[in-house]
C-alpha positions as CSV (number, residue, x, y, z in Angstrom):
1,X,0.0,0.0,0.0
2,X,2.6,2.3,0.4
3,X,4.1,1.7,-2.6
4,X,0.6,3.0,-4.1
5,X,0.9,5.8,-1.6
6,X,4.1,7.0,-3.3
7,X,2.5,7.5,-7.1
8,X,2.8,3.2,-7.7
9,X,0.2,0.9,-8.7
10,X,-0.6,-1.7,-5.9
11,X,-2.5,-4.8,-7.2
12,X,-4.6,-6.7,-4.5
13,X,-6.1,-10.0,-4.9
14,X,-8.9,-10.9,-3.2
15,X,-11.9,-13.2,-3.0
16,X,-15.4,-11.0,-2.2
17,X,-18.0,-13.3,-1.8
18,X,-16.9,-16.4,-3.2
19,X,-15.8,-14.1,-6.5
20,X,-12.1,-13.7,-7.1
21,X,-11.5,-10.0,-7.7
22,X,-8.7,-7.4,-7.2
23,X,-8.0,-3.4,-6.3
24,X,-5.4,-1.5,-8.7
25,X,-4.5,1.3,-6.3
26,X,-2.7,4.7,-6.3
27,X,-2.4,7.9,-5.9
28,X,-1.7,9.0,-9.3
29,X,-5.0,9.1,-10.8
30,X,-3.4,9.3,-14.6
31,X,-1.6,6.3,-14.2
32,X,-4.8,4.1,-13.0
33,X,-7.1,5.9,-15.8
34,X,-4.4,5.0,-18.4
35,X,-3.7,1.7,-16.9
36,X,-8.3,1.4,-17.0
37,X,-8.0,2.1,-20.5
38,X,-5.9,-0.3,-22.0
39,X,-8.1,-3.1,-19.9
40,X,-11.0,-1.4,-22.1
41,X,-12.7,0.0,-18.9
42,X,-14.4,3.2,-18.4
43,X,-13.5,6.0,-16.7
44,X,-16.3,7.0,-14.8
45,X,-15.4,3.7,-12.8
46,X,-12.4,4.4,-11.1
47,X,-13.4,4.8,-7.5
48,X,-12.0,7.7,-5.6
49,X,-10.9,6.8,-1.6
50,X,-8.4,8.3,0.5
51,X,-6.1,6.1,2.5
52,X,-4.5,6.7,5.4
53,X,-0.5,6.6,5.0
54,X,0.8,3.8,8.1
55,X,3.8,6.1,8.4
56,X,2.3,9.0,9.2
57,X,-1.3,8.7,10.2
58,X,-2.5,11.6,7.2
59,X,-4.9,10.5,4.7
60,X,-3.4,11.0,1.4
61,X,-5.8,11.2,-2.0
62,X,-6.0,7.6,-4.1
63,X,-8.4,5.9,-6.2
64,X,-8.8,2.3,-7.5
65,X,-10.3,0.3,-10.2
66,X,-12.5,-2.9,-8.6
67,X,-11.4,-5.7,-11.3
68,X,-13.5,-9.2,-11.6
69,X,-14.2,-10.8,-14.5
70,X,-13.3,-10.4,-17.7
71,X,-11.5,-7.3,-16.3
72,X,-9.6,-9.0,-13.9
73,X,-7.9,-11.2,-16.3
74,X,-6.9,-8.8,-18.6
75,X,-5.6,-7.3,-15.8
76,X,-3.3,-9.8,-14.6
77,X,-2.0,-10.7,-17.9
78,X,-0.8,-6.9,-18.3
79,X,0.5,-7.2,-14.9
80,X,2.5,-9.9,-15.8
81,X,3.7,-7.8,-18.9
82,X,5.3,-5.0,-16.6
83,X,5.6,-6.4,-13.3
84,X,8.6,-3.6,-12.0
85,X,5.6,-1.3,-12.2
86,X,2.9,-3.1,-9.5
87,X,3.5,-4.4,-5.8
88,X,0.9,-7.0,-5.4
89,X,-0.2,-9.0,-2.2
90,X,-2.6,-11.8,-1.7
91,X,-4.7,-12.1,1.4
92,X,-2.4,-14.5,3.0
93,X,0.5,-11.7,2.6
94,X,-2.1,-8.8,3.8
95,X,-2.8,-11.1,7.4
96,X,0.6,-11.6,7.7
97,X,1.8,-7.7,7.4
98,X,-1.2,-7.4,10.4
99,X,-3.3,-5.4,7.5
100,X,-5.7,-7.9,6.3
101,X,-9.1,-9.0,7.2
């Protein structure tokens, strides 16, 4: 998550409701609306949430694309083109770090 904090795309996997599905977070809003486009989504759909930095306790502006579907797998076969530009983390890893549900 920092890494996301810090202008970087973080890409969580998750299940929600028996569906596999993942965030794409940052704080650069260009880089998830270009990142949107080339899975072909729209974007009025990128969500707009401010996190709160660990570090420092001050929220901080981000936004994230909710990927499932058809979505999600063009997703993570771009991911898997580029990976220097994503930090990623599966539940197991979020539990770990004390951050996960």
């Amino acid at each position: 998550m920092i890494y996301a904090l810090s202008g970087g795309m973080w890409f969580h996997r998750h299940v929600h409701k028996g569906e596999p599905m993942a965030h794409v977070v940052s704080s650069d809003r260009n880089l998830l609306l270009q990142f949107g486009r080339r899975l072909g989504m729209r974007d009025e759909w990128l969500q707009y949430k401010p996190l709160k930095d660990p570090t420092t306790g001050i929220r901080i502006e981000a936004w994230h694309w909710d990927l499932r579907g058809i979505f999600l797998g063009r997703g993570l076969a771009l991911r898997t083109t580029a990976p220097q530009r994503y930090a990623e983390s599966s539940p197991g890893e979020m539990n770990s770090a004390g951050l996960g549900g």
